[in-house]
Structures are given as structure tokens and as C-alpha cells.
C-alpha positions in Angstrom: 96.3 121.4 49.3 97.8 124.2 51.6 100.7 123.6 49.8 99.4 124.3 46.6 97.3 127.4 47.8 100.6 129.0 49.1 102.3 128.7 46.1 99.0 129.6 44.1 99.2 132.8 46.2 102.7 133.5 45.5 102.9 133.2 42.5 99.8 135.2 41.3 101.1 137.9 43.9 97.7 137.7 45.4 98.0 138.3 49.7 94.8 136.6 50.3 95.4 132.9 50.9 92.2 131.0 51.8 92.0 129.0 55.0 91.5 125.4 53.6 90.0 123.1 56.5 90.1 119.5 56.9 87.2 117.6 55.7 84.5 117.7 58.6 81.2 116.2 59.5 77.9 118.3 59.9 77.8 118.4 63.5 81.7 119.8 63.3 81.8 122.2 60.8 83.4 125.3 62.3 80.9 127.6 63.8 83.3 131.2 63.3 81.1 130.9 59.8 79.5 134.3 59.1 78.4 133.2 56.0 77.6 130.1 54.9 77.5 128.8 51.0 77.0 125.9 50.1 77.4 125.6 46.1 75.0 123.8 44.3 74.0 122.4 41.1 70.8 123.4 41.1 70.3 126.1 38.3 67.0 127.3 39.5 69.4 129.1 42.2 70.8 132.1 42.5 74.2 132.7 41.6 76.6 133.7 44.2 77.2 136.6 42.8 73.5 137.5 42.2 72.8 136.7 46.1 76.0 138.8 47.4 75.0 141.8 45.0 71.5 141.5 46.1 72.3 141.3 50.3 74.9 143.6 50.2 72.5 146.5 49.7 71.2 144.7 53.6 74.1 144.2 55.2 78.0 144.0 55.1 78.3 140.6 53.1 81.1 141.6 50.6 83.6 142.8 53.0 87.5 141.2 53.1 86.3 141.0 56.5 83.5 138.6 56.5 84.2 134.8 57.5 82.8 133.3 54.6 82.5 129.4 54.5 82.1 127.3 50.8 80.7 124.1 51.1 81.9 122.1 47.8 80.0 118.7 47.6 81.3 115.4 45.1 81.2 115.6 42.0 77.3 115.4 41.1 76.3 117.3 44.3 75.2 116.6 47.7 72.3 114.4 48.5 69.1 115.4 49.3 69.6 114.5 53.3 72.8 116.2 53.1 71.4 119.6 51.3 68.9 119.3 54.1 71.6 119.0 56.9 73.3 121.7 55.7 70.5 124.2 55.2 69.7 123.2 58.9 72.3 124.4 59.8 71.5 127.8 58.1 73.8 127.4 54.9 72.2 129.2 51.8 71.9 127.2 48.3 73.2 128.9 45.7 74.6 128.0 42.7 78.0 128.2 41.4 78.1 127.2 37.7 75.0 126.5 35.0 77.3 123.4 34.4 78.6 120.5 36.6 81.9 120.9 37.6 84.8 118.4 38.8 85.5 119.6 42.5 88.7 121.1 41.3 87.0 123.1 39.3 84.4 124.3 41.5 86.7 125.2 44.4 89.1 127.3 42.0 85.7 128.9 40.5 84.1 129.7 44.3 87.1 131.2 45.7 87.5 133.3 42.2 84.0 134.2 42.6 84.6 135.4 46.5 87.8 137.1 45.8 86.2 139.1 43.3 83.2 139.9 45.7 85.7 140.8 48.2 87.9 143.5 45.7 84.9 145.3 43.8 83.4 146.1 47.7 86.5 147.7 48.6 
């Protein structure tokens, strides 16, 4: 998939190329996470674009700077034990999509949704 994100990027002229990690456990999921997203299928949520327009008037959250982590379940969504788990360990529900979407999907879709964060901020 690095592959395919480096061509993605090249071709699209785009500089930002996303840092794809392995696929980790809860108790190793890299802790340089600023901000923490896990994307749901709950539509009662918050879209992430909602939540970033609403805390960046708080804080910094929008900026190219910010280590911002997406945590893309299967397809149907993480369990309940597992959204608990991850909220634990202070990731914030939000939701991506008013449909269900294949994982392919929903990682080009979050890291459209971050990149476009990222440009109208600076």
C-alpha cells in the first residue's frame, strides 16, 4: 500500500504522502498521535469535518502540522469492546460517511477529508 500511496502522490502532484502503518494491536498503536479519529458508522456522530471546524476555533487541530491518526475498522465497523478500547485510549468517534463504506473507500475518503482540513487552514 506504500507503493500505491507514492504513486497516488505522484501522480496527482500532491507533496503530502500519508504515513501508512502496519496493522497494530491496541496496546501498540503509536503514541506520537496528536489526534486521534477513529471513523465510525454511527450517524448520530459528528462528521469529521463538523468536529475539526468546531475545535479549531479551541485549538490548532487543522494544521499540516498536527500528527493526526485514522483508525479505519472492517467493513461493518468495530465492535463494541473494540470502540470501547479505542475511546480508552482517548480516540474520538466521529463519523466519516452517512453510508457504509468498503475500507478502501473509507481510507481514500478520510485522508481526502484531512487533506482538505489541512489546505483550507493554511
Amino acid at each position: 500500500w506504500e507503493q500505491i500511496a507514492l504513486e497516488a502522490c505522484k501522480q496527482s502532484k500532491n507533496p503530502f504522502l500519508p504515513e501508512i502503518n502496519d496493522i497494530s494491536t491496541f496496546d501498540t498503536i503509536d503514541q506520537r498521535i496528536g489526534i486521534k479519529i477513529l471513523c465510525s458508522i454511527e450517524n448520530n456522530l459528528p462528521s469529521i469535518m463538523e468536529w475539526f471546524e468546531k475545535e479549531a476555533i479551541n485549538q490548532k487541530v487543522g494544521t499540516s502540522e498536527a500528527f493526526i491518526g485514522l483508525s479505519i475498522g472492517p467493513e461493518g465497523g468495530f465492535s463494541l469492546q473494540e470502540t470501547q478500547n479505542l475511546k480508552a485510549l482517548g480516540w474520538i468517534p466521529l463519523r466519516l460517511s452517512h453510508n457504509v463504506l468498503r475500507v478502501a473507500t473509507a481510507v481514500n475518503v478520510a485522508l481526502g477529508t484531512i487533506q482538505q482540513i489541512q489546505r483550507s487552514d493554511s
